[in-house]
N, C-alpha and C positions, 0 to 999 in steps of 0.2 A: 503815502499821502497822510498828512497828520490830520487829524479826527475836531470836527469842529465843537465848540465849547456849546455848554456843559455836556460833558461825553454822559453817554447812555448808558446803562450796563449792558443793555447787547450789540452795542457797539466795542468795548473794552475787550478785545479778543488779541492773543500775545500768541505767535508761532512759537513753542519750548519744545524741542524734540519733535516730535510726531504730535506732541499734546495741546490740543485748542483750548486755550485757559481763558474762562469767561469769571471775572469777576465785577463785585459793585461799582455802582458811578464813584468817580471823585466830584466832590463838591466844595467850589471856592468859598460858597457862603457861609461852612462850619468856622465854629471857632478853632478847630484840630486841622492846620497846615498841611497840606498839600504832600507833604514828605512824610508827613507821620498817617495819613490814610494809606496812601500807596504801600507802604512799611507795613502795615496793621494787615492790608489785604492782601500781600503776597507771603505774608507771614499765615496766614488763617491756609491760606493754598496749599503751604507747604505741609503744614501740620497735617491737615484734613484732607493731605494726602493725593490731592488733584492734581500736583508735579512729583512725578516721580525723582529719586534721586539719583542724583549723576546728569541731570537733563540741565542740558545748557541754555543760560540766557540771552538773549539780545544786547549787544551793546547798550551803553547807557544813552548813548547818542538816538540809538535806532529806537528805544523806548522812547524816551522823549519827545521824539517827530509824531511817533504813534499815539501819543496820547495826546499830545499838542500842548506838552508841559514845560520848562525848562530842564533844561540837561541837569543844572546844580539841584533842584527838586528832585529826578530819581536818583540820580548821585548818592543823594541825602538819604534815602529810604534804603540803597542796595549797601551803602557802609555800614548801617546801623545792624541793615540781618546779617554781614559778616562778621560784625565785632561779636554778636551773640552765639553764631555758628549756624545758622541757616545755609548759608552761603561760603563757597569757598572759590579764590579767583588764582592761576594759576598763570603764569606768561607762556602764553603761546596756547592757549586752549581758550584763554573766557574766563567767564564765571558761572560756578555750577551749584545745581543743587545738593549742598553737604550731607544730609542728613544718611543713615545709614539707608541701606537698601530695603523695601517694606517702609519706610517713615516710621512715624511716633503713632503706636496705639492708642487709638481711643474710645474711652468707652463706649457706650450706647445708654443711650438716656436709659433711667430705672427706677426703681426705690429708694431713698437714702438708706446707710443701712439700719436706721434706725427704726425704717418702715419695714425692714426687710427683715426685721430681725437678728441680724449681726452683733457681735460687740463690738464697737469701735471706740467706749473707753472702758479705763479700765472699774474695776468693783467700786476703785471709792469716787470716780467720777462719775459715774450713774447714782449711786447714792446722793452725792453731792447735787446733781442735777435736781434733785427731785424737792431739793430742799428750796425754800421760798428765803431770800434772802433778806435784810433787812431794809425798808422800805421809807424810814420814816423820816427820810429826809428828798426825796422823790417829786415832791409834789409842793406847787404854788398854789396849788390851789385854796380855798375859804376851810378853816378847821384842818386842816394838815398838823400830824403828828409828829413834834421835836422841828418845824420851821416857825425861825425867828422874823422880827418882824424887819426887814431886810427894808421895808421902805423908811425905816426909822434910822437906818446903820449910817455911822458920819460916814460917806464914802470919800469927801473932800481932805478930811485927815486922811484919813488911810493911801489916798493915792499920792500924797503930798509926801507921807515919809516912802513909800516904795519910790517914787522919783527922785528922790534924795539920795537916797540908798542908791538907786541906778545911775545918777548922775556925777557919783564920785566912790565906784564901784573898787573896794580894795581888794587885793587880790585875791582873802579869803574868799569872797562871794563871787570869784569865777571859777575858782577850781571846784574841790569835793568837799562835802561838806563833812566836820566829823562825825561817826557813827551814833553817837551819843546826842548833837546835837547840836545848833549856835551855842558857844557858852552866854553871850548876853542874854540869849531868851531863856537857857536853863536857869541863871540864875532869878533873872525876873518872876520866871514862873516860881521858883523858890521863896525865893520874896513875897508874891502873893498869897502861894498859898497857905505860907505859917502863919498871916497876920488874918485872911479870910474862912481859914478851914482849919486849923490848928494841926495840918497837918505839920511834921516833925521829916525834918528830910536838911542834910545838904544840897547844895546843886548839881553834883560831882553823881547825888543817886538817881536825876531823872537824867529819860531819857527822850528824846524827842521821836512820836509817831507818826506814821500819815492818819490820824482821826484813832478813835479809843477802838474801832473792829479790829484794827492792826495789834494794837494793846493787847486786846482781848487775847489775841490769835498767838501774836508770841508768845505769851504770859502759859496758855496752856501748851502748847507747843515745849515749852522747854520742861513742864513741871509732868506731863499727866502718860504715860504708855497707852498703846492701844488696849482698849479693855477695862481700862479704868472708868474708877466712877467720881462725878463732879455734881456737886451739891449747887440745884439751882434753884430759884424759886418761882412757883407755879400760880395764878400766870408771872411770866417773864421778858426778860428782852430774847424777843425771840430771835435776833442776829447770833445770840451764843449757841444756837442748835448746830450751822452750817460752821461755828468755829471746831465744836466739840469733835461734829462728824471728820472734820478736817485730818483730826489726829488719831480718828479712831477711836475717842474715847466715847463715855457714855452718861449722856445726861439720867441724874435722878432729881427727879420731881421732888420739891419738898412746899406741901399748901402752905400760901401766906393766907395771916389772919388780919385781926386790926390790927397787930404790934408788928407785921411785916414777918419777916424769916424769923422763921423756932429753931434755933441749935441743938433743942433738945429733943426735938420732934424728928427734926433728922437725922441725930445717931441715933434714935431708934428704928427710923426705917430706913437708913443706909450705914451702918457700921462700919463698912469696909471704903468709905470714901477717905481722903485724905485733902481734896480741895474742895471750898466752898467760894461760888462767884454770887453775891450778893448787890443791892443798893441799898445801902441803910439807910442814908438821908433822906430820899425822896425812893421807895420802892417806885419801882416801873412793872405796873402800870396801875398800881389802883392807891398810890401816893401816900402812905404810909409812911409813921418812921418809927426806926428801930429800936426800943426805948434801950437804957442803959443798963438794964440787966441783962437783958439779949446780946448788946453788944459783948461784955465780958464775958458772958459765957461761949459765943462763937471764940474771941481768944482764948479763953481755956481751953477748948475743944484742939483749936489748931496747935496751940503748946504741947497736948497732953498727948495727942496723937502723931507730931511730926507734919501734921497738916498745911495747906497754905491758906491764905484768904484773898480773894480778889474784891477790890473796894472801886465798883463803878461809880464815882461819883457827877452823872452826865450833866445835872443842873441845878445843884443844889445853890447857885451862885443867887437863883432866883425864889427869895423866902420871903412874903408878902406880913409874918406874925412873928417880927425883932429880927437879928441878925444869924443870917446863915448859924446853921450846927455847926460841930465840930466833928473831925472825921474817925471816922474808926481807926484809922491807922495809928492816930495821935494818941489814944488810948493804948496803942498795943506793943509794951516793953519788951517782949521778945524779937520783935520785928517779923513776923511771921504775912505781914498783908502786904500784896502790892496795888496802888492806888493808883484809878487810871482816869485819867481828866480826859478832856477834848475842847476845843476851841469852838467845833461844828454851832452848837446851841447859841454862846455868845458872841459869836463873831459873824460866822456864815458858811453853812456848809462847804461851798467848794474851797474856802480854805487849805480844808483837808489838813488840821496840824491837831496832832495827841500829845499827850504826853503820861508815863510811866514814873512813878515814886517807888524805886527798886529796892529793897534792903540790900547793907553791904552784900550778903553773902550771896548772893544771885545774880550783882552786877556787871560781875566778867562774865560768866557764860551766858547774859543777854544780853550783852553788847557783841559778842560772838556771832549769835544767833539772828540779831539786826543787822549785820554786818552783809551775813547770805540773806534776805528777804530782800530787801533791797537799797541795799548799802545805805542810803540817808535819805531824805526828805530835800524836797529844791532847798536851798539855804536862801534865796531872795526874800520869801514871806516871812523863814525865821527871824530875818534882818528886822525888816518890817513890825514885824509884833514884837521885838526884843523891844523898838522904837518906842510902840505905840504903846506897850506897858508901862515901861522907865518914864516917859513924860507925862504918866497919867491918865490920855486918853481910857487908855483900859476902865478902869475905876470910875471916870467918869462917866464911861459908855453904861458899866452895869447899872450906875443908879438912875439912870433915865429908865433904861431896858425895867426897873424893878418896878417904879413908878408905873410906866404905861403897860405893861403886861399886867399889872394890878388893876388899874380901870378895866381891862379889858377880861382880864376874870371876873370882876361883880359884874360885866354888863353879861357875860356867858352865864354866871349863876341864874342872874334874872331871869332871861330869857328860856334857858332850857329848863328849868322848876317849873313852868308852867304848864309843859308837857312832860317831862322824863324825871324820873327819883336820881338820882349824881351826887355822884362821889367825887369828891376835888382834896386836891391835900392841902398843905399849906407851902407850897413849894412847887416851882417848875412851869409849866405851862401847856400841860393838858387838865382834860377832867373821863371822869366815863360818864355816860349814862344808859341808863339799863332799857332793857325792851323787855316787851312778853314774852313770857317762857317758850311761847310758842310758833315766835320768828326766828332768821335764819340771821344771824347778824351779820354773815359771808354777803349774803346776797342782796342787803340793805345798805351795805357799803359800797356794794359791785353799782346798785342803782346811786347812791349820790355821786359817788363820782362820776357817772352821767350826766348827771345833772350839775353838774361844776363843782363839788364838795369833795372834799377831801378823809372824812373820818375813818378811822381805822378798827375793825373787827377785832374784838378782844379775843374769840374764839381763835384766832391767828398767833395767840401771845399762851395757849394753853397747853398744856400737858394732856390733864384730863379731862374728862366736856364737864361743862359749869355753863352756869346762867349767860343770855345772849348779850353782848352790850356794844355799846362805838366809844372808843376812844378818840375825845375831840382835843383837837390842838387849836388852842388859842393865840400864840403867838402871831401868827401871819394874819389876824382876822380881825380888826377898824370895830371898834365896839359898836359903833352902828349899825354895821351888816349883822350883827346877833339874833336881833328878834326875827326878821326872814330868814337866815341860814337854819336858825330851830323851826322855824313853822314848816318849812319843808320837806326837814328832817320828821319831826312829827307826822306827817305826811304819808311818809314810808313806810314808817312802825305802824300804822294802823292795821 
């Protein structure tokens, strides 16, 4: 007698062998079809052991009547557990439960083993675990650190050339892209940057990333062995700790002063380094620049040693006192730097597009080594930005971006000098400002971001402990919201 609607769950009872199989209602009113519950629930049976195996089922006929379902409904559910191997249907017997005799073990609810104290990975991913990764593009929130002002971004260009680009799609941009990169955007990018940065490069030397952490990552990845030591500077970007550990190598600290990184400060107290990952233009995070004796002498250092130079250049596109620097690389006749941009700051983070200024001599075995990370980058947005460079938007974007990130620093100066001592550079688009020696700057950040704010703990960017501070990012923050966003903050630090 078939089972009136909506079946019950103790109503749901199947003769299988000797075995009374009591499973959940089916319910017509889920979004999940009628075939894919019944499937779900005689599958959970089988696993969990409730049907033994070898025990035969009911016709699909005689299910149906019983459940008061259509036939092509359990049809649907009993093909699906045979194509996986639940089920096995034989002529002239039925169809049985496949599974070996005993079923599929399973465990008993417990501790993960991480509660349990097990290893479950391996050294350098517990290490790795433990490391806080880089953050500073995470958050919408008011004062967020390295977010652009995304309400200001043309998005009208931008999806006008990706629809262009999609609507007369050549065949490059359906297959693979090459390792290296779009060549129109290498070259763009090339273009750019010898005329804004005075960097020195073909186009043939960069290489396209997914965002500069990629950069970072291969760049020490092909250069540094486990054990080794890498000249970083203290406080820093702290995304380069979880690259370093990545490879096994080992960060050394080297204090930034006013003039940013000391070359000479650091073969004194790391001699046995051979890379140095620096930011000259704009130090990250207390906005420094690197004057031009420092520069030289970090190139002497890497000539003289065999050394390499890593040249983060994250934002120096944004220089509020004449036109952007010029980059260490351009300065350095050996070729000893690799220069590593990203689009993240002036564009928009989920972007997600890097880029690498490789010397000859390291650009086959990095295009190697991108090759295994993960072969290319989509090649649609490179389309895209190859576009949005070549016709100018680019160039046009940053001088608005330079304009209104500039108002909206004097309105941050204003405001936070009334409460906080801050340090701002001339370039990029954060500031710090300092607290009493006496607060926890971890747990002044933990409460603004509670409170809707975004700033970011400088004690997060250190090596060695040093004075408390918040690193406020002005980019995403409407020069109006300033004088409440600090009064609050002020608030905190009391």
């Amino acid at each position: 007698m078939a089972l009136k609607w909506p079946i019950k769950k103790s109503q749901f009872k199947d003769f299988i062998g000797s075995t009374l199989l009591t499973l959940p209602a089916l319910d017509a009113t889920l979004a999940e079809p009628l075939h894919r519950q019944l499937y779900r629930h005689l599958r959970g049976a089988i696993v969990e052991k409730r049907l033994a195996a070898g025990s035969r089922l009911p016709s699909s006929r005689s299910l149906a009547q019983q459940l008061g379902i259509s036939r092509n409904t359990v049809v649907a559910a009993l093909e699906q557990l045979q194509d996986e191997g639940f089920l096995e249907s034989r002529h002239g017997s039925g169809t049985r439960i496949a599974l070996p005799s005993g079923g599929v073990d399973m465990p008993e609810p417990g501790p993960s083993p991480l509660q349990s104290g097990n290893r479950p990975l391996s050294r350098l991913g517990e290490s790795l675990s433990r490391i806080d990764g880089p953050n500073l593009h995470g958050s919408s929130l008011p004062l967020g650190v390295g977010v652009p002002a995304l309400d200001a971004f043309p998005a009208r260009d931008w999806s006008r050339l990706l629809a262009r680009r999609w609507r007369r799609p050549a065949g490059a941009l359906m297959g693979q892209s090459p390792a290296a990169g779009f060549p129109a955007l290498r070259q763009a990018i090339a273009h750019h940057l010898g005329g804004a940065r005075g960097v020195r490069c073909e186009a043939d030397q960069i290489i396209i990333v997914s965002g500069a952490q990629q950069g970072l990552d291969l760049t020490v990845r092909l250069l540094l062995n486990p054990g080794n030591l890498a000249l970083v500077e203290d406080p820093g970007y702290g995304g380069l700790r979880g690259v370093l550990a990545g490879c096994g190598a080992i960060a050394a600290p080297v204090p930034v002063d006013h003039q940013g990184f000391d070359p000479v400060l650091a073969e004194r107290l790391w001699p046995e380094a051979r890379l140095a990952c620096v930011t000259p233009s704009h130090q990250f995070p207390t906005g420094v620049t690197m004057p031009a004796e420092r520069r030289l002498a970090l190139i002497d250092w890497a000539a003289r040693v065999g050394g390499w130079i890593i040249e983060d250049d994250y934002d120096s596109d944004f220089r509020y006192g004449g036109r952007p620097l010029a980059s260490l690389q351009g300065l350095d006749p050996a070729q000893r730097t690799i220069y590593c941009g990203s689009f993240s700051k002036s564009m928009f983070p989920a972007l997600r597009l890097g880029f690498l200024v490789v010397p000859p001599d390291l650009l086959e075995p990095m295009l190697r080594l991108r090759r295994l990370a993960d072969t290319a980058p989509s090649i649609l947005p490179q389309a895209a930005m190859a576009d949005f460079m070549a016709e100018g938007h680019y160039a046009a974007h940053l001088r608005r971006m330079r304009q209104l990130y500039g108002e909206r620093r004097d309105a941050l100066l204003v405001a936070a000098r009334q409460h906080f001592q801050v340090t701002i550079g001339e370039a990029g688009t954060h500031a710090i400002a300092w607290l009493p020696p006496h607060l926890d700057d971890r747990i002044i950040a933990e409460e603004a971001h509670r409170q809707g704010m975004a700033p970011h703990a400088l004690s997060g960017n250190r090596h060695a402990p040093g004075p408390p501070a918040l690193i406020l990012g002005y980019g995403n923050t409407p020069a109006e919201q300033m004088p409440g966003l600090l009064r609050k903050l002020a608030a905190l630090a009391k």
